[in-house]
C-alpha positions, -999 to 999 in steps of 0.1 A, spaced: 231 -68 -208 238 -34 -227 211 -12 -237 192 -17 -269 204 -2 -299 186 1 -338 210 -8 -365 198 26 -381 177 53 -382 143 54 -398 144 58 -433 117 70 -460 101 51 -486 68 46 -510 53 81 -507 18 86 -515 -4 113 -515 -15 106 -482 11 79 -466 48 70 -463 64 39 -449 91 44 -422 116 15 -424 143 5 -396 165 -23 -383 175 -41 -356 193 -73 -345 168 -85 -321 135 -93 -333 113 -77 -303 81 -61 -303 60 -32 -302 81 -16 -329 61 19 -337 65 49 -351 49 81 -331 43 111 -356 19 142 -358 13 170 -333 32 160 -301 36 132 -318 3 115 -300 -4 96 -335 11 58 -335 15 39 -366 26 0 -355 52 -17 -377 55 -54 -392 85 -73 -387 108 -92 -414 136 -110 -411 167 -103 -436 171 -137 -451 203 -139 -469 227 -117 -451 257 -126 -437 297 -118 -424 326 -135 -439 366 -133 -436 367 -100 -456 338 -80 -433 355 -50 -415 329 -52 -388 330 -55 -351 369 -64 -341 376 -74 -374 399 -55 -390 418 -79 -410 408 -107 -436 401 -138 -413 406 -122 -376 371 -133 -365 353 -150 -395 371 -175 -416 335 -182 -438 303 -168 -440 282 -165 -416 248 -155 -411 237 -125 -392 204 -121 -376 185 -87 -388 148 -75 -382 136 -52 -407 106 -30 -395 84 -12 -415 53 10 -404 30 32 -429 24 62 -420 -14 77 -430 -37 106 -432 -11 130 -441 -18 162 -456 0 166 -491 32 195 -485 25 192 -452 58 180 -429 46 162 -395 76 148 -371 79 107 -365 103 95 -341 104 53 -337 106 32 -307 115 -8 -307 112 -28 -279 133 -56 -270 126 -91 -256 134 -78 -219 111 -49 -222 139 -25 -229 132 1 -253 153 23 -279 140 54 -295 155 74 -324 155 113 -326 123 131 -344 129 137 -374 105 147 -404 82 132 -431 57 140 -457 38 123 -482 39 127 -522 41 165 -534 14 178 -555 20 187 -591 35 221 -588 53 217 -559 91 223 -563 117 197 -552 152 195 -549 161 157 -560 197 143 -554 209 124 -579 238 95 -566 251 63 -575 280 38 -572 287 43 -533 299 8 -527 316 13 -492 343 41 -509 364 62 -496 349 95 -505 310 89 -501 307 102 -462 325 135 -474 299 136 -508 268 134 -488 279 158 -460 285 184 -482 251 175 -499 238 191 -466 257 215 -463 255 235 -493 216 225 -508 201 220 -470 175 196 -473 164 176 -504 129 159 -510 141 126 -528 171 108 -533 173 91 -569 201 62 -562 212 49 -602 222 12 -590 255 0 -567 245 9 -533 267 -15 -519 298 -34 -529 290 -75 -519 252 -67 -509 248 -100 -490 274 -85 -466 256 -70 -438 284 -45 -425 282 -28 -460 250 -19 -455 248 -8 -415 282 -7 -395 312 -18 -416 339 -4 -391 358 17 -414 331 44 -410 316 44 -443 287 19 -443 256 26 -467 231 42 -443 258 61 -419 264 81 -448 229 87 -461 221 94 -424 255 115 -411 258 87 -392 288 80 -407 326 87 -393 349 83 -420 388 90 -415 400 111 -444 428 129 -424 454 136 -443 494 154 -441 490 157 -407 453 178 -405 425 151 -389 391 155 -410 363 131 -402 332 131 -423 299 121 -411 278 116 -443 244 138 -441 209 134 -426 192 126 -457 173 97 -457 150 98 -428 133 127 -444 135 122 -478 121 88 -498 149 73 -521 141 55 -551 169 31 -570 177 9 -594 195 -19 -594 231 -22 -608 257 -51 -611 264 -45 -572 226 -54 -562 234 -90 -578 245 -124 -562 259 -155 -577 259 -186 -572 254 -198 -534 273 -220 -509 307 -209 -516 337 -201 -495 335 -165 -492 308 -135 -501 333 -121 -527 332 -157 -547 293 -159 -549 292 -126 -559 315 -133 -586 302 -165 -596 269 -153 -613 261 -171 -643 230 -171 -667 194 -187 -659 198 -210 -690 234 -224 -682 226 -228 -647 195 -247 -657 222 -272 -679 243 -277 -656 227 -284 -625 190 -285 -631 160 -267 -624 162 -273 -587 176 -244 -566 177 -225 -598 182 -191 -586 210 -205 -558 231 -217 -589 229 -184 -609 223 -150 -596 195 -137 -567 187 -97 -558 169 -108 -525 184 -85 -500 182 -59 -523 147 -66 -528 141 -71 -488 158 -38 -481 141 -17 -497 104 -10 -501 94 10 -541 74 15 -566 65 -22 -580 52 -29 -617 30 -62 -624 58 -74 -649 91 -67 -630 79 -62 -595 102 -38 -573 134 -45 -603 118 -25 -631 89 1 -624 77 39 -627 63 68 -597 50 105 -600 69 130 -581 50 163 -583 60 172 -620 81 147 -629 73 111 -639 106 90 -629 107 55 -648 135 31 -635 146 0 -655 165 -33 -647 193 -29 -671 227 -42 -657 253 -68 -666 281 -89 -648 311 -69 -647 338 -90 -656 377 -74 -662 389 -63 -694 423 -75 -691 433 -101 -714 459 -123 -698 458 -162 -698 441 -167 -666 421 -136 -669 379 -148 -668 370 -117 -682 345 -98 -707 358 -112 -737 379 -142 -728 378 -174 -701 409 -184 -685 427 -211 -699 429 -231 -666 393 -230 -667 385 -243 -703 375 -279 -696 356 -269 -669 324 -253 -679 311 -246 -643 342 -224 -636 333 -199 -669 327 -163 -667 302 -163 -692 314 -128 -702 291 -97 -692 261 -115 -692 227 -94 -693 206 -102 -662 172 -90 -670 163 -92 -708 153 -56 -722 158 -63 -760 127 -55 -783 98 -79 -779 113 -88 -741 89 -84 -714 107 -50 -698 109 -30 -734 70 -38 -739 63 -28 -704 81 2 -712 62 12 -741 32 7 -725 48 29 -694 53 57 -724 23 56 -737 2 62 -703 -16 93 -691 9 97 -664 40 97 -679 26 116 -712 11 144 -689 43 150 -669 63 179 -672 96 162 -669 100 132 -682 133 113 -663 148 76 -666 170 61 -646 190 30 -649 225 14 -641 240 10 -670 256 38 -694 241 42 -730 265 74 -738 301 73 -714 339 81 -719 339 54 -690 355 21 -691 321 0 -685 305 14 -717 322 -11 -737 317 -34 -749 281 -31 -764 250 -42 -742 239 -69 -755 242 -105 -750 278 -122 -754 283 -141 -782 303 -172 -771 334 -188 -798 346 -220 -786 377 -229 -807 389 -265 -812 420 -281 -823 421 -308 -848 409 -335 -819 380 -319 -804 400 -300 -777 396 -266 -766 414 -238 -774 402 -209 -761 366 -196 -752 362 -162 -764 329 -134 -764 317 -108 -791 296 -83 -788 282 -69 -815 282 -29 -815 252 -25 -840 235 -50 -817 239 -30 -782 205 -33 -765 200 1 -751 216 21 -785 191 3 -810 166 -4 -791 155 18 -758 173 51 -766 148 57 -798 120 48 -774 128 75 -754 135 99 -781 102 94 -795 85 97 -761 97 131 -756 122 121 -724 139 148 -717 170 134 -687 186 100 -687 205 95 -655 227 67 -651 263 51 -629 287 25 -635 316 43 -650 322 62 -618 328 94 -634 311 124 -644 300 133 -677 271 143 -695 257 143 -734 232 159 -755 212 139 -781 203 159 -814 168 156 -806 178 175 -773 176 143 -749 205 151 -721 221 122 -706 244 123 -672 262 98 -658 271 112 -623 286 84 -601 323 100 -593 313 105 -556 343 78 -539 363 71 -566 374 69 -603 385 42 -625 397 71 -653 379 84 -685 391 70 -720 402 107 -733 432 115 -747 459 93 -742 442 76 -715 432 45 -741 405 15 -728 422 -18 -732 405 -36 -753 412 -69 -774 426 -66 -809 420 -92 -837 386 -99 -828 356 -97 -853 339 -64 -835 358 -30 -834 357 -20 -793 361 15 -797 395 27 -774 383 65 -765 358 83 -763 319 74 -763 314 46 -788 285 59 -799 299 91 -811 281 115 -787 306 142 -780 307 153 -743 298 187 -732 315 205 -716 309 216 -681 290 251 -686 305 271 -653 335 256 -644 355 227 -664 383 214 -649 417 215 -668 439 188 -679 473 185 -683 478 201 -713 460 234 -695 426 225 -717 395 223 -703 381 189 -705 340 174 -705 347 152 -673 354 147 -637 376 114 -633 389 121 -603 401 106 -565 403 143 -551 376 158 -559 337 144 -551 304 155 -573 272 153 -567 241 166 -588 206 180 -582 174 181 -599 156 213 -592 117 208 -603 109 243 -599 137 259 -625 138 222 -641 179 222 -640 204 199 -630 233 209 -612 266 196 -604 291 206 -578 327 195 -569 344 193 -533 382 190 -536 387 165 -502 425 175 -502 414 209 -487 389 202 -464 381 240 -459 374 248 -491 344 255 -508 320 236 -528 315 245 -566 291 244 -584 304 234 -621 279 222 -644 240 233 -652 218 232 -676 182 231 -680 153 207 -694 129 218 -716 92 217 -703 70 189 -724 45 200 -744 12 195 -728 
């Protein structure tokens, strides 16, 4: 039998002012799984075992020998995972001890990691460098982001993760050891070995040892979701989410969550802050000065394009119309944050307490974009409205979905919240760009998810497809909300008319962003991966205002 091996390092979560959980996995379940920290690390902390319930393999895995659809898996199947997590106490606050963990196999055979570093929650005062990251999905560009993360801010203190960590996140490989190198914790771990050789010069990219010394907080996007369950491949239940309510009509209250949507791996991944309303999917933490709050507020991504067997945002397919358990739905919302919903009064009771009031920076984070030249910002956020139309015999003719601009969720209702509440950063993904706004009150807003790849920004002649002779206007460029985008303060890149222009939309070049506490800025740097020599630049920065105390 080959020697034992963990699935992946020891990673950081739940910070306290005197504790930290240290998380791993395996594929056996074993015993005596512990983590040894402290001076000469002679301190033990003993970890309790879970077993991942829903993850699985399928014909479109690249893991193991598979490197084509269908080589070793023709359907899913499930693959055994042990989760272990050990909390870590009696730590001094700013005070780094090293961990290492061990896991012990059935046959007594052992596996250690290397030592690395933890520390509980910094006190107020204390300044941290915070990476902001989103949308890494298994791209191509996300081992090269991280890596240079490393290289050119050394080591950060938190990692805030705006929602798509993976691409299908029941599939296991995505997550731990997809074989094309760029699996979700290789390349927050530089662990990773992704290929991006190209015209003749070999450049492999290994991500960056970030996450087993640094706690990561996220939210959960459109790519944290599952559909319905039972079907022939993981890319089909993700795609087949559908509402609470119409799942409840169509095949009862029985299995409910099977028949619609589930973020249970998600949820068994990862250990965070929880609220008593929404649990680990909605919730708020301290950070020395900043007070981070993190909503649920993402929506089925369905395509834009319009053809006749498109099931998209604003249409179903006409092979589907008599068949109501095939629909779309359009971009359904999955977790209600409307006024009066059970989020948005959380989150004015979360505005109104001590600890977010008394914070220096105030920050939210959440999935979906409120101000974007992206794609995903339109339509408006807010529920579809459905249009069956009928011929003169009851037949249907097409299934359409509205969505009312002046009725957008997060425009009319959240973003005046915040306004009044004196946040001063919104940080969101989706779009897979770079871009950032200013509100007149002086609220900035960045959506920073262009670190594997870009879908394009709807500027210039660059036009979002969107339907015409509908009933709502879907506004073809630029932000819909009429927000103009800044532009980036050190160095904006140009576009083809030699301009300089307020966005990275790019498949070259990779951003990231950091949050520096102490000088409270933000700021963005670019990596061109066609010239792998070259140096990072820093483009953007600009700085929050300190609240008012």
């Amino acid at each position: 039998m080959s020697p034992p091996q963990l699935l992946s390092d020891p990673f950081l979560q739940l910070p306290t002012e005197s504790s930290v959980r240290v998380v791993w996995f395996t594929e056996f379940a074993g015993f005596g799984h512990t983590v040894a920290y402290g001076k000469n690390l002679a301190d033990t902390a003993i970890a309790k075992t879970t077993k991942l319930s829903r993850v699985r393999e399928d014909q479109y895995s690249r893991v193991g020998n598979q490197s084509q659809d269908g080589q070793i898996y023709q359907s899913p199947v499930v693959r055994h995972i042990w989760r272990h997590e050990a909390e870590v106490t009696n730590l001094t606050p700013n005070t780094r001890v090293s961990y290492r963990v061990t896991s012990v196999r059935e046959d007594g055979e052992s596996i250690s990691s290397n030592v690395f570093t933890l520390a509980p929650t910094s006190r107020p005062g204390t300044p941290l460098k915070i990476l902001l990251t989103s949308d890494h999905q298994v791209k191509p560009m996300v081992a090269a982001n991280l890596q240079k993360v490393v290289e050119t801010v050394g080591q950060v203190d938190a990692v805030w993760f705006a929602g798509d960590l993976a691409n299908i996140p029941d599939r296991a490989s995505e997550w731990f050891d997809d074989n094309r190198g760029g699996a979700f914790f290789p390349c927050l771990q530089g662990r990773a070995k992704f290929d991006m050789s190209k015209n003749g010069t070999t450049t492999f990219y290994t991500g960056g040892e970030i996450v087993q010394h640094a706690p990561m907080f996220t939210c959960i996007g459109n790519h944290e979701i599952m559909g319905r369950f039972g079907y022939e491949s993981l890319n089909t239940e993700f795609d087949k989410t559908i509402p609470r309510s119409i799942a409840q009509n169509l095949y009862g209250t029985d299995s409910l969550k099977n028949n619609s949507f589930n973020t249970d791996t998600y949820e068994e991944l990862f250990t965070l802050p929880q609220s008593p309303e929404g649990g680990k999917t909605y919730y708020a933490v301290s950070l020395s000065d900043v007070r981070l709050v993190v909503l649920y507020a993402t929506n089925m991504w369905r395509t834009y394009h319009l053809d006749a067997n498109a099931r998209g945002r604003y249409k179903e397919s006409e092979q589907d119309l008599n068949n109501p358990e095939n629909w779309g739905y359009g971009q359904h919302i999955y977790e209600a944050i409307a006024k009066g919903s059970t989020q948005y009064n959380w989150l004015v009771q979360e505005l109104n307490s001590p600890e977010f009031q008394q914070a220096k920076y105030k920050v939210v984070m959440l999935h979906h974009p409120p101000h974007s030249l992206g794609g995903n910002v339109v339509p408006a956020y807010t529920d579809p409205v459905q249009i069956i139309e009928r011929d003169t015999f009851g037949n249907i003719k097409a299934v359409r979905y509205e969505y009312p601009k002046d009725a957008d969720y997060l425009i009319r209702d959240v973003m005046p919240l915040l306004e009044a509440a004196g946040v001063q950063l919104v940080f969101y993904g989706h779009s897979h760009l770079w871009n950032r706004f200013v509100s007149s009150s002086g609220m900035h807003f960045i959506e920073t998810s262009n670190v594997g790849n870009s879908y394009g920004a709807a500027w210039g002649d660059n036009k979002r497809e969107v339907p015409v002779g509908y009933q709502e206007d879907y506004v073809e460029l630029g932000d819909p909300y009429s927000l103009e985008p800044v532009l980036p303060t050190i160095h904006p890149l140009l576009g083809e008319d030699s301009n300089s222009i307020p966005y990275i939309a790019s498949n070259d070049f990779t951003v990231f962003s950091i949050f520096d506490t102490g000088t409270g800025t933000v700021s963005s740097y670019l990596f061109d991966t066609r010239k792998p020599d070259s140096e990072v630049i820093k483009f953007d920065e600009f700085e929050l205002k300190k609240s008012q105390l």
